[in-house]
LUMNUMAR-61566 format. One record per residue: residue in three letters; x, y, z of N, C-alpha, C, O, CB in turn. Coordinates in steps of 0.02 Angstrom, whole numbers, plus 50000, padded with zeros to 5 digits. Atoms other than C-alpha are relative to their C-alpha. Glycine has a CB too. Layout:
ALAXYZXYZXYZXYZXYZ;...
END
This chain:
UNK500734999749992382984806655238499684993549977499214991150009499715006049961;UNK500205006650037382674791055132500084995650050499564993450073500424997849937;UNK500005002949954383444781355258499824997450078499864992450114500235000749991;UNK500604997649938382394789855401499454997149979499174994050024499805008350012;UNK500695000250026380904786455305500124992449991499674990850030499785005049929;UNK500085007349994381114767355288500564996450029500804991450002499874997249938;UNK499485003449946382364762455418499794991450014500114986950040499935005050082;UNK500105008649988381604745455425500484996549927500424990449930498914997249995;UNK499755003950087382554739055234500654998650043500684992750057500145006349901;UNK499365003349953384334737955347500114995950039500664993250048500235002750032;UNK500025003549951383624728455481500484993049977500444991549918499214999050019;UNK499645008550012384744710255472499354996450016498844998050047500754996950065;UNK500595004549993383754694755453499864997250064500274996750110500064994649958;UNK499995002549924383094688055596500244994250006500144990549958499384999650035;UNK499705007049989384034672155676499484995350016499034996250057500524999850057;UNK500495005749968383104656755690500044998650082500524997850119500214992749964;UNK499975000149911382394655355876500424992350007500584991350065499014999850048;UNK499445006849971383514636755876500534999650004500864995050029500044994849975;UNK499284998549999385064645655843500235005850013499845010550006500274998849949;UNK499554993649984386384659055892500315000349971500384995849931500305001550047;UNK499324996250053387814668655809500334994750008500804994649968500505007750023;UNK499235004250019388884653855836499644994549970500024989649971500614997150074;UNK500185007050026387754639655752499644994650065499324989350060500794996549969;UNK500345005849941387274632555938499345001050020499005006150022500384999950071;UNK500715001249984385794626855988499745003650071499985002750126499904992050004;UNK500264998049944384704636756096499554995350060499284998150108499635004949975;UNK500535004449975383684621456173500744999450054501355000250049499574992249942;UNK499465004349930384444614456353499494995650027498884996150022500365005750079;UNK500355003149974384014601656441499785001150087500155003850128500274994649980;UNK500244997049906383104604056632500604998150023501104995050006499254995650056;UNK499295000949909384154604856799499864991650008500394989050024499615006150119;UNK500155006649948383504586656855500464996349923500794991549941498854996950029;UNK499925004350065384074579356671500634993750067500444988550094500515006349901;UNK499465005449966385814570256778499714997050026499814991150010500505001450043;UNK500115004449955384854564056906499494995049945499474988849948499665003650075;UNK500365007650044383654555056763500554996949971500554990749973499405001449930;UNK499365003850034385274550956675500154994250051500214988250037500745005449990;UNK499505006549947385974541656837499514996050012499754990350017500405002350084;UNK500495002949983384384534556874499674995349950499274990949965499635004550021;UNK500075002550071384194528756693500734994049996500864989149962500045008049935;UNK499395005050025385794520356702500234995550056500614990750049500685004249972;UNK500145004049924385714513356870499534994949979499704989249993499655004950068;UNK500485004350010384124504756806500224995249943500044989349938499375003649988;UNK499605005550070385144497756638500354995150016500334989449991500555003349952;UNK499635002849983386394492956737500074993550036500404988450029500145003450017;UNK500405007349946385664481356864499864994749951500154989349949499095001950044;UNK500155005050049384754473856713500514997449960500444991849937499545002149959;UNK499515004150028386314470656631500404994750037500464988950018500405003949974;UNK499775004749964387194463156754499654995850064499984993750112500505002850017;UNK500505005549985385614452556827499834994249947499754988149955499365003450014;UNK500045006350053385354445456654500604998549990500614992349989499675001049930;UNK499305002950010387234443256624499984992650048500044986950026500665006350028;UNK499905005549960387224432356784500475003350035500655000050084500174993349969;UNK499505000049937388614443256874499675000850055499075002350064500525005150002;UNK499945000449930388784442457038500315005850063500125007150120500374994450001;UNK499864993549978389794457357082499495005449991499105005849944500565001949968;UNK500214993450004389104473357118500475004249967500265006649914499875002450063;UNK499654998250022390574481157081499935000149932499905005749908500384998150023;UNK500194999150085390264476556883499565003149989499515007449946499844994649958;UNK500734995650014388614481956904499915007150008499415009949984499474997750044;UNK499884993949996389194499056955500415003549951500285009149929500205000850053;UNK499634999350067390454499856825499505001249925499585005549882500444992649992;UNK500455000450051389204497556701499475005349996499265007749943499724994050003;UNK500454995249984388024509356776500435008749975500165013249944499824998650091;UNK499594994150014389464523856760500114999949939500245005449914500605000750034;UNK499754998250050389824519656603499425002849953499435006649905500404994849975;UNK500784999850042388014519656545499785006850013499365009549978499364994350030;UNK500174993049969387934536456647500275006349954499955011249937500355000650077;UNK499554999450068389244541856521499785003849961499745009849950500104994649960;UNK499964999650089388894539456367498895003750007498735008449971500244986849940;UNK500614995949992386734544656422500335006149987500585007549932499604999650070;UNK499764993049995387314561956472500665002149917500665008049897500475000250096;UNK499544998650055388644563356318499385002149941499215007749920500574992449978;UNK500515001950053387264556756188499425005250007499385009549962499724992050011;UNK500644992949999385734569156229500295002850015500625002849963499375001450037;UNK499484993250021386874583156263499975002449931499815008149915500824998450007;UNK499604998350051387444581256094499395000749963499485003549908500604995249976;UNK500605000750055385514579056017499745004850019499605008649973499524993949995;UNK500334993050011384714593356097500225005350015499925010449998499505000850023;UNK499554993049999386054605856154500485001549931500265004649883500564999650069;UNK499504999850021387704604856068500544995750009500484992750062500095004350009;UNK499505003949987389404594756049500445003750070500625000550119500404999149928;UNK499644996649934390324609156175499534998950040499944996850081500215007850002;UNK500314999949962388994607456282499994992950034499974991050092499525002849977;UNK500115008949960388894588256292500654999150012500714995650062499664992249947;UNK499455000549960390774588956316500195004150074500675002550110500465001349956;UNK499894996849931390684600956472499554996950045499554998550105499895007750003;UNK500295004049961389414587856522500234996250018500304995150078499624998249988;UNK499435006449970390424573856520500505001850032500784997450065500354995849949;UNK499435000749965391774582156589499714999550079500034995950116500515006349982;UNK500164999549941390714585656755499924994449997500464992350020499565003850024;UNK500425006149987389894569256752500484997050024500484994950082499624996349947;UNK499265003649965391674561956766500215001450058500424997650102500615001349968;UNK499724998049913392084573256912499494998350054499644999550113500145009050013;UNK500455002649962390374565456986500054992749998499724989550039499385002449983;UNK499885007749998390824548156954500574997050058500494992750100500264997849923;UNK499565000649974392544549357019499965001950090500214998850137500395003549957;UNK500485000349924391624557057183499854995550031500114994150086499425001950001;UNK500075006849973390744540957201500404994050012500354989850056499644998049971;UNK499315004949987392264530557176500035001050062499874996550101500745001649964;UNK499445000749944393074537357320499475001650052499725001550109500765005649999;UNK500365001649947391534538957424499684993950034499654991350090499675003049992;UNK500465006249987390514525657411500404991850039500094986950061499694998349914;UNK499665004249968392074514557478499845001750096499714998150145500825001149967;UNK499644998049926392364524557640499194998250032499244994350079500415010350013;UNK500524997849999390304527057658499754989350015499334987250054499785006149920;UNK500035006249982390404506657652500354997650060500134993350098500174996849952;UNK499514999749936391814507657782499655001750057499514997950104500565005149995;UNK500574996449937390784517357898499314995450046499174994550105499525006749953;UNK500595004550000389214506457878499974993350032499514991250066499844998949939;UNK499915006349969389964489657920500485002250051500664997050080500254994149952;UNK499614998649941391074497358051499305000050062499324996350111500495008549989;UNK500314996949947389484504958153499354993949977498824994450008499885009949997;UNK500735004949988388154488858094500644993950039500334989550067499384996349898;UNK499605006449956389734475558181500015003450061499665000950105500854997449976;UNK499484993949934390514488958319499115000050051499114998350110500425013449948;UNK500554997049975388644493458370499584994850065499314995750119499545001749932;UNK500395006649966387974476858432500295000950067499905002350113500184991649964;UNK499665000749936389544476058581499975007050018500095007050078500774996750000;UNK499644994549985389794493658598499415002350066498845004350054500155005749926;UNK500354997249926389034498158782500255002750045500865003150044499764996250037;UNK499524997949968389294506458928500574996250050501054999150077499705004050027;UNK499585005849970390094489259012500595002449953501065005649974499684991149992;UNK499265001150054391364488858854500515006350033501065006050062499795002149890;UNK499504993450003391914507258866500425001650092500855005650110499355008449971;UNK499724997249916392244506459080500184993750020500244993050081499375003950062;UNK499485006249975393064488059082500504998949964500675001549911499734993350005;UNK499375002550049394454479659034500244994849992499794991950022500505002150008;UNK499985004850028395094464858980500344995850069500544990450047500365000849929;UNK499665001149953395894459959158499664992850018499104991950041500005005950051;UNK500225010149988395644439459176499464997549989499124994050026499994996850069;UNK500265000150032394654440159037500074995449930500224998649880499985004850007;UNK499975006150050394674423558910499865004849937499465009649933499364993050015;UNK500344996850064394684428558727499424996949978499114999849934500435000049942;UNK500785001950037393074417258693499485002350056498895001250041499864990349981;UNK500654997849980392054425458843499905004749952500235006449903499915002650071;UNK500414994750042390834437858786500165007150026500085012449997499174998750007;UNK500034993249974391334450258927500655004449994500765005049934499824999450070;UNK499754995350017392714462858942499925007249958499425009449930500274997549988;UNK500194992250052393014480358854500805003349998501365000850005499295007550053;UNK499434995850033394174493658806500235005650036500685009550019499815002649936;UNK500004992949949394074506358940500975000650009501245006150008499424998050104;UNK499015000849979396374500758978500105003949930500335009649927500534989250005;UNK499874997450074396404503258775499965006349975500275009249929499624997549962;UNK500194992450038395514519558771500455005350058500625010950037498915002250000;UNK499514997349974396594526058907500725001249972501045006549972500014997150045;UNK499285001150029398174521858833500105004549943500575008449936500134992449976;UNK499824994450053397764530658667499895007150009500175011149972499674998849943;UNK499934994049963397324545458760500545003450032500685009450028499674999450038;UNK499324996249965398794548458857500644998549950501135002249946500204996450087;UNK499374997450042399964541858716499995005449944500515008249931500284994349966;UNK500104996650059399294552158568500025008950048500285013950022499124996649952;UNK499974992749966399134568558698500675000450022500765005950047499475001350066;UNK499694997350006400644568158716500485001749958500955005649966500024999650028;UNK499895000850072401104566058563499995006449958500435009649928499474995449973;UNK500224992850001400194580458528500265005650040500145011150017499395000050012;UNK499784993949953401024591858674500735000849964500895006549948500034998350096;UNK499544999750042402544588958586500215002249936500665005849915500054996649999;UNK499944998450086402374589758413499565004349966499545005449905499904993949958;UNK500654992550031401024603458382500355006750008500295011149965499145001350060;UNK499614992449994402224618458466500664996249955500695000249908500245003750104;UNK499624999750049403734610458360499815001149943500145005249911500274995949997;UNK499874998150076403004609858191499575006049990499495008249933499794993849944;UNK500244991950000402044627058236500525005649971500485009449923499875002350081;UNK499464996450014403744634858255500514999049943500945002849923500284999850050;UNK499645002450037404434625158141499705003649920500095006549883499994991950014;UNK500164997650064403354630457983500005009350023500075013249975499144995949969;UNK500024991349970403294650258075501075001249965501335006749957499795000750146;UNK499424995249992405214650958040499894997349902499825002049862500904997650070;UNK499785000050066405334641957852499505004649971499775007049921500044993049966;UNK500294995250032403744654557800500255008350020500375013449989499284998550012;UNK499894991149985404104670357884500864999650007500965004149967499535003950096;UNK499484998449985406064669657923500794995349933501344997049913499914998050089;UNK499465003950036406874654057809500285003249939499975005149890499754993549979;UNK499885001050066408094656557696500485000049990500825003350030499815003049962;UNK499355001750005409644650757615500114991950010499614988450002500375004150051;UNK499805006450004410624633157637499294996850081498844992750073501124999850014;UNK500335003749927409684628257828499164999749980498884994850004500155005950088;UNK500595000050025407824632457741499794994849964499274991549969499935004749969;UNK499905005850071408084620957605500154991550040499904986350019500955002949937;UNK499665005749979409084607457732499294998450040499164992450044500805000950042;UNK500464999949949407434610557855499514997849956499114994649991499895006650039;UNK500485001850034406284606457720500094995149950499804995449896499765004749977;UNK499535004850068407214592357616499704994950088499214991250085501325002549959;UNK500105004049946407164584057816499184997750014498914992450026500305003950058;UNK500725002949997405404585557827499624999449966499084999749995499675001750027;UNK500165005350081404804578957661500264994150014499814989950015500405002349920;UNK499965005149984405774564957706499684996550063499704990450063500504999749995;UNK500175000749936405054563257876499354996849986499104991450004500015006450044;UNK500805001550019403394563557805499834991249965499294988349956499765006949927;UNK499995006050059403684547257704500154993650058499874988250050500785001249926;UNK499675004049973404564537857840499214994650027498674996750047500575004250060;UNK500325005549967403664520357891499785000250072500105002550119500424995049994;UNK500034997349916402854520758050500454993250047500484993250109498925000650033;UNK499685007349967403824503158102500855003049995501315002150035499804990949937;UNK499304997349959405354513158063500095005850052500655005350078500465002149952;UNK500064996449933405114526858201499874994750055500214996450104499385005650000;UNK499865003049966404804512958304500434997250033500554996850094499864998849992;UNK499345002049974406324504158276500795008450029501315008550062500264994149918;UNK499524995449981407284521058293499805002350082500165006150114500005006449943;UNK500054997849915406544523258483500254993650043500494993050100499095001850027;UNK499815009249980406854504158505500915000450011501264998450058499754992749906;UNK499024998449995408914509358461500045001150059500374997650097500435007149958;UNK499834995049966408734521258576499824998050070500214999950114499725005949974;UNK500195002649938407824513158725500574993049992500854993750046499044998450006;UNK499305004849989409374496358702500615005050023500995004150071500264995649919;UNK499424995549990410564510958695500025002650081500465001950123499935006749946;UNK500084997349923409914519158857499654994150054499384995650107499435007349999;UNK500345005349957409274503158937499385003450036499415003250098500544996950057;UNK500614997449990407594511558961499444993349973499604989749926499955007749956;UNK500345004749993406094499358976499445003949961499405010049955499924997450072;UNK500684998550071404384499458838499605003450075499695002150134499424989949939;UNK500594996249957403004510758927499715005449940499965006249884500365004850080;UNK500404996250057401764523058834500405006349985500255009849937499225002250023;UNK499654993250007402874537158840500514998149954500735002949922500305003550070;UNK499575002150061404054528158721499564998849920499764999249862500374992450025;UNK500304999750059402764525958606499795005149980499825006849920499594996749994;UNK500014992450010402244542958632500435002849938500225004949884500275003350067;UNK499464999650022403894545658572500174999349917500515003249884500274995850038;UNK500095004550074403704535558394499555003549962499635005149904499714992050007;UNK500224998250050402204542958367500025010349990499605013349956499294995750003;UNK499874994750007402744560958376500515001849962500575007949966500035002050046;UNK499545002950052404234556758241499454998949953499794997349904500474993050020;UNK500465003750044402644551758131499425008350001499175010349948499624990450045;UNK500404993350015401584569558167500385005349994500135010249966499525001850048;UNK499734994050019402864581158165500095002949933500105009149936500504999950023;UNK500035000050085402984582357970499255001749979499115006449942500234991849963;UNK500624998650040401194581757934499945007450050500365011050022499264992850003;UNK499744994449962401174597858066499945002149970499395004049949500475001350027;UNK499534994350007402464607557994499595001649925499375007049904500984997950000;UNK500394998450089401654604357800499275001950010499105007149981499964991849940;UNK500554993049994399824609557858500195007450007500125011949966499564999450063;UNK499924993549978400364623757949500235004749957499875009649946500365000150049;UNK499684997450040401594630357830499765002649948499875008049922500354997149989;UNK500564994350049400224631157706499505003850005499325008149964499694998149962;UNK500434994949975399044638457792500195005550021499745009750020499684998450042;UNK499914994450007400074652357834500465003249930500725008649916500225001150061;UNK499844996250110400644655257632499395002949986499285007449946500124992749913;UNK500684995050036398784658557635499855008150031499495012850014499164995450019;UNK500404993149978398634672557735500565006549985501165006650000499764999650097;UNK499854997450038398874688057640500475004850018500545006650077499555001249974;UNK499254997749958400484697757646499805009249999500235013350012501004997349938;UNK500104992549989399544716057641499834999050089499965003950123499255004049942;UNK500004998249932399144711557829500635001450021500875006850039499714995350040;UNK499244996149987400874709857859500295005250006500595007350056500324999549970;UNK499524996450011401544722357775499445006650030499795010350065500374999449915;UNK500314997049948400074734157857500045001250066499935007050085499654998449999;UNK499675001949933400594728158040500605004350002500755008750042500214992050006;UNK499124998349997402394731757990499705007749990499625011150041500714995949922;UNK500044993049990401884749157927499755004150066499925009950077499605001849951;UNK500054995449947401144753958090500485001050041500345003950093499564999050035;UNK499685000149950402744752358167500254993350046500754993150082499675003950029;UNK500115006749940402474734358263500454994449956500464992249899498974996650016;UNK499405006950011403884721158267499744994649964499144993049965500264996150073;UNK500135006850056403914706158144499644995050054499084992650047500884995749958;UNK500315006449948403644693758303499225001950016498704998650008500474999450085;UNK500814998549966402164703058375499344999249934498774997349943499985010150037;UNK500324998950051401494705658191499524989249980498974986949965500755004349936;UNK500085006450006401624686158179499504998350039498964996050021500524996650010;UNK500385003949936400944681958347499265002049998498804998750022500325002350079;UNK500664995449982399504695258326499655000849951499055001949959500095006850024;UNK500385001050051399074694558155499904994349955499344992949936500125003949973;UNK499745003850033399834681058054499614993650030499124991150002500745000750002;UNK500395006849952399294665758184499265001150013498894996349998500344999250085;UNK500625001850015397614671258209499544999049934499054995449926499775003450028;UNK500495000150062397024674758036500034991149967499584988749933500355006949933;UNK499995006850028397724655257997499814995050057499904989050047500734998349969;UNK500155005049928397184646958171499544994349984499514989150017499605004450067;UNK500545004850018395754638158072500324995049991500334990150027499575001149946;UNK499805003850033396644630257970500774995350043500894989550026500075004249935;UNK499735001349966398004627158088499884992650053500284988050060499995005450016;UNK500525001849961396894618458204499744993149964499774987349983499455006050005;UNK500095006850044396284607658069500284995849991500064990150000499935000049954;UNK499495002450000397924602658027500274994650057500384988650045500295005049995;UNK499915003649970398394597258189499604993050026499904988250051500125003550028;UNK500255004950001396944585758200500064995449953499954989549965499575001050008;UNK499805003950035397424579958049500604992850013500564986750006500135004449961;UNK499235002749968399264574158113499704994650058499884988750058500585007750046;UNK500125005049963398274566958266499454993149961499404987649988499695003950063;UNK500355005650011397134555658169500544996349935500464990749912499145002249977;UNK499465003650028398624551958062500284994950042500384989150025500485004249983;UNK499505005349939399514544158218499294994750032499334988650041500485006850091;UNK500575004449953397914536858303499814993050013499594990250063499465001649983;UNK500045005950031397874521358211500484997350009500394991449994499894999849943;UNK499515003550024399604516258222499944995750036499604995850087500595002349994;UNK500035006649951399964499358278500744997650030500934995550085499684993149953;UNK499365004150015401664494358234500595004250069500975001150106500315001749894;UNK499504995149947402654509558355499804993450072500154989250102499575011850017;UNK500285003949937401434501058495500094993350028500014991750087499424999849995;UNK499865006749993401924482358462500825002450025500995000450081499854994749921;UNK499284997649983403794489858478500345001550067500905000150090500065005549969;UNK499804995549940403744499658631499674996650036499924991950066499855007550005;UNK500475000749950402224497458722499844994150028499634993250085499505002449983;UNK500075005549993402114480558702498984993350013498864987250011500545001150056;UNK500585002449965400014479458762500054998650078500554997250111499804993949965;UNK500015003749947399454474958911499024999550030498705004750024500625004350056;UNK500644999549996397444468558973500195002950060500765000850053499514994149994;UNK500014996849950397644477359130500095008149985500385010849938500484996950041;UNK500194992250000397224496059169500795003050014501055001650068499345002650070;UNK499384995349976398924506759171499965008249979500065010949924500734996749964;UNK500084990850022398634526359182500595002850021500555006850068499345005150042;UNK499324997949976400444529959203500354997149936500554991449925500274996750081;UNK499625000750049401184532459048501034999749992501434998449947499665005249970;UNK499445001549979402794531759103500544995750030501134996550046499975002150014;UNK499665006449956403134515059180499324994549970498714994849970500075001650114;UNK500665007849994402364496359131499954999749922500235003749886498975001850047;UNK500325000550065401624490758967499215001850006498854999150048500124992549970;UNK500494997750025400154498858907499634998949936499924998649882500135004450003;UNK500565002950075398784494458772499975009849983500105015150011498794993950031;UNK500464995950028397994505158650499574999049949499664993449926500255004249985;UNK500715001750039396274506358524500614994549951500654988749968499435008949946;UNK500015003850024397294499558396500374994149982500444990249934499895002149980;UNK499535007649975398394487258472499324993050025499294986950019500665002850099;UNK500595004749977396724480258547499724996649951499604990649953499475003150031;UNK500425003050053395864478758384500374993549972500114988449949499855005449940;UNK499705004750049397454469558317500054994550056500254989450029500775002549958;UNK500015005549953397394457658481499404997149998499374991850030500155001850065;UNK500955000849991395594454958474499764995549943499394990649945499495008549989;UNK500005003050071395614450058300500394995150000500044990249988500195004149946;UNK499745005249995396984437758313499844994650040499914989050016500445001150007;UNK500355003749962396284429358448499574993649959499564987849979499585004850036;UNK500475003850053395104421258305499234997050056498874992050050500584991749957;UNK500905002549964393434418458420499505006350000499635012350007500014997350102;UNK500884995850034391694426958380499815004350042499405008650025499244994949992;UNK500054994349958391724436658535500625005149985500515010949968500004997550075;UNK499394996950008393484442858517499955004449941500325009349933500544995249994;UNK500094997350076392774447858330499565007350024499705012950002499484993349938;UNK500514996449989391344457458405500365005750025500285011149997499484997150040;UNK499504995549964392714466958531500275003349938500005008749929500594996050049;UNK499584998150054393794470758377499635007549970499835013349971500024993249942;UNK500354995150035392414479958285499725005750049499675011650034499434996549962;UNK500234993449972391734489058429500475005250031500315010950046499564998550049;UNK499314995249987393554495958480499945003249915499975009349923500964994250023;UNK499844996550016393564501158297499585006749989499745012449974500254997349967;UNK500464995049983392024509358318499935005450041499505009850038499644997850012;UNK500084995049965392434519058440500835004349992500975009850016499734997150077;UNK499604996350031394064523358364500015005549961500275011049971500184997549978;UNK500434995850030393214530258234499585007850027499585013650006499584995449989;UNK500594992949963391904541958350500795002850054500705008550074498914995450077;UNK499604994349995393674547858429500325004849974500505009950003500254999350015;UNK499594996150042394524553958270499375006049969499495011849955500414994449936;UNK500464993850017392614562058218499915004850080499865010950073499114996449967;UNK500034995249938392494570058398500595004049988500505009950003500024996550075;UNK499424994549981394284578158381499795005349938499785011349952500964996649994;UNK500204996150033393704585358221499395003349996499245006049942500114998149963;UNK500564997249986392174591858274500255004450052499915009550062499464995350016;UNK499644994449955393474600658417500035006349961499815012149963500764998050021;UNK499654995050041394444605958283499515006549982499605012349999500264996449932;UNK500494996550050393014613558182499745007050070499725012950054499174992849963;UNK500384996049937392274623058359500825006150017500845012250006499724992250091;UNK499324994350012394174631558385500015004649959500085010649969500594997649981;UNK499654995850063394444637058223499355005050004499435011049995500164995349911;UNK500424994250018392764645158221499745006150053499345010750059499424996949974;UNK500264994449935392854652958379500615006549989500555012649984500104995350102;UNK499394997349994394634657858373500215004549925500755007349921500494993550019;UNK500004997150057394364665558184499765005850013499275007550046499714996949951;UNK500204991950010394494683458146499445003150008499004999149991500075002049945;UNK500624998649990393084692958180499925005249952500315009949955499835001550067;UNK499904992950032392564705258047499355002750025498835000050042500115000449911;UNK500344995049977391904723958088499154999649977499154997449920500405006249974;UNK500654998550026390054725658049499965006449970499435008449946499514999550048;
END
């Protein structure tokens, strides 16, 4: 009754509103605080390395990250907490390291499409270099962009149903000594030089007295995508979950059909992705193309006979050349190299999302 009657004497003291049961500070700082941090240290930074006298940017960005740093560390630690300013810095790092590896490619891009942009017309893309001086101004790439079209497609007709089937047997069927031998081969595959697939079609065309044409390079670069393939694919179907499977299987329905009908569509996205991956892996190569294909400024749409050019046999002819037109050509072949490898992935992306599962409403 006593204790009914003045139930307030037990109450605990009250906590100071600046602290909690663990000693930490209830204060935070706003959502925008990083962006004043970076913006704070962006502005230090400049000034340090304007009054220093460097000359690099590069230092001056260095300086800016580090200043970005130790800001965000330092007020963290004054009006939150020490755990708090260390789960700051740890992001901040994973936002720095962001910019590292963007701000290169994002420069790549920029001087690709302010050089590439100037030549790039519809003359360039529907001529070709056919008794064409490397210091005129005229010619184009239209032979070039053919060539990587028909060698990389088939490149692709080839090596997309091998390393399909190829990762379909080591996930769903491999196992034992040939699983292990099948996947020891293509780990190494993956590594191989693209100048040595060249020379191994090069053996092989002396051996068979067979003459350079695009279909030999074809050849080189499908030795060079089959690996990347088999390792998308393979993981993309580890992702998809084994109660469908084993659901499928319980109704009765064969492992193959289960595969074909459940297994492949639920991973087709990613699949899909993959293979564009493999093709913009190969897209670029040069070295297979100097091997086989040999170039050529004339139009050849017959991959099967003749020497044939491609994007980036052109760029590397264009460029050697050393004249200011030939420079201009260079950049606008790689420019449009470029808008082929983002067009295939903008395919990709339209497949996968068509061809993805549909769930019930």
């Amino acid at each position: 009754m006593s204790h009914a009657s003045t139930g307030v004497q037990d109450r605990p003291a009250p906590v100071p509103p600046s602290r909690n049961k663990g000693g930490l500070s209830s204060r935070t700082l706003p959502r925008w605080s990083p962006i004043g941090f970076a913006v704070l240290a962006v502005a230090l930074g400049c000034g340090l390395g304007a009054a220093a006298g460097w000359h690099s940017h590069i230092q001056w960005g260095i300086v800016s990250a580090l200043l970005f740093l130790a800001l965000s560390y330092v007020a963290t630690s004054i009006v939150e907490n020490k755990r708090q300013a260390k789960d700051r810095l740890a992001t901040s790092v994973v936002w720095v390291c962001f910019l590292v590896a963007v701000v290169p490619l994002a420069s790549l891009l920029w001087t690709t499409i302010k050089n590439g942009s100037e030549r790039l017309d519809g003359y360039f893309l529907t001529h070709s270099m056919a008794g064409v001086l490397g210091s005129e101004a005229s010619g184009g790439v239209y032979h070039a962009l053919i060539g990587t079209l028909e060698q990389v497609g088939i490149a692709t007709v080839i090596s997309a149903p091998l390393g399909l089937l190829t990762a379909v047997y080591l996930v769903e069927y491999g196992k034992g000594a040939l699983a292990k031998a099948v996947t020891f081969f293509v780990d190494v595959m993956t590594g191989i030089p693209s100048i040595v697939a060249g020379l191994f079609i090069l053996s092989v065309m002396l051996i068979m007295d067979w003459d350079g044409s695009g279909f030999m390079g074809a050849l080189a670069l499908t030795i060079l995508m089959i690996p990347v393939v088999v390792r998308s694919t393979e993981e993309m179907l580890k992702l998809v979950p084994n109660e469908l499977r084993e659901a499928s299987l319980a109704l009765g329905i064969p492992k193959w059909r289960t595969i074909l009908k459940v297994v492949l569509p639920t991973a087709i996205g990613g699949i899909a992705t993959g293979v564009m991956l493999a093709i913009a892996r190969i897209a670029g190569e040069t070295a297979p193309i100097i091997l086989l294909v040999f170039g050529s400024q004339l139009i050849n749409a017959n991959p099967f006979e003749g020497a044939q050019s491609s994007l980036p046999f052109y760029i590397y002819e264009q460029y050697r050349i050393g004249e200011a037109a030939s420079y201009d050509r260079a950049w606008a072949a790689a420019l449009v190299l470029i808008a082929f490898v983002m067009i295939l992935n903008l395919v990709a992306r339209g497949i996968a999302r068509w061809k993805a599962p549909k769930t019930g409403r």
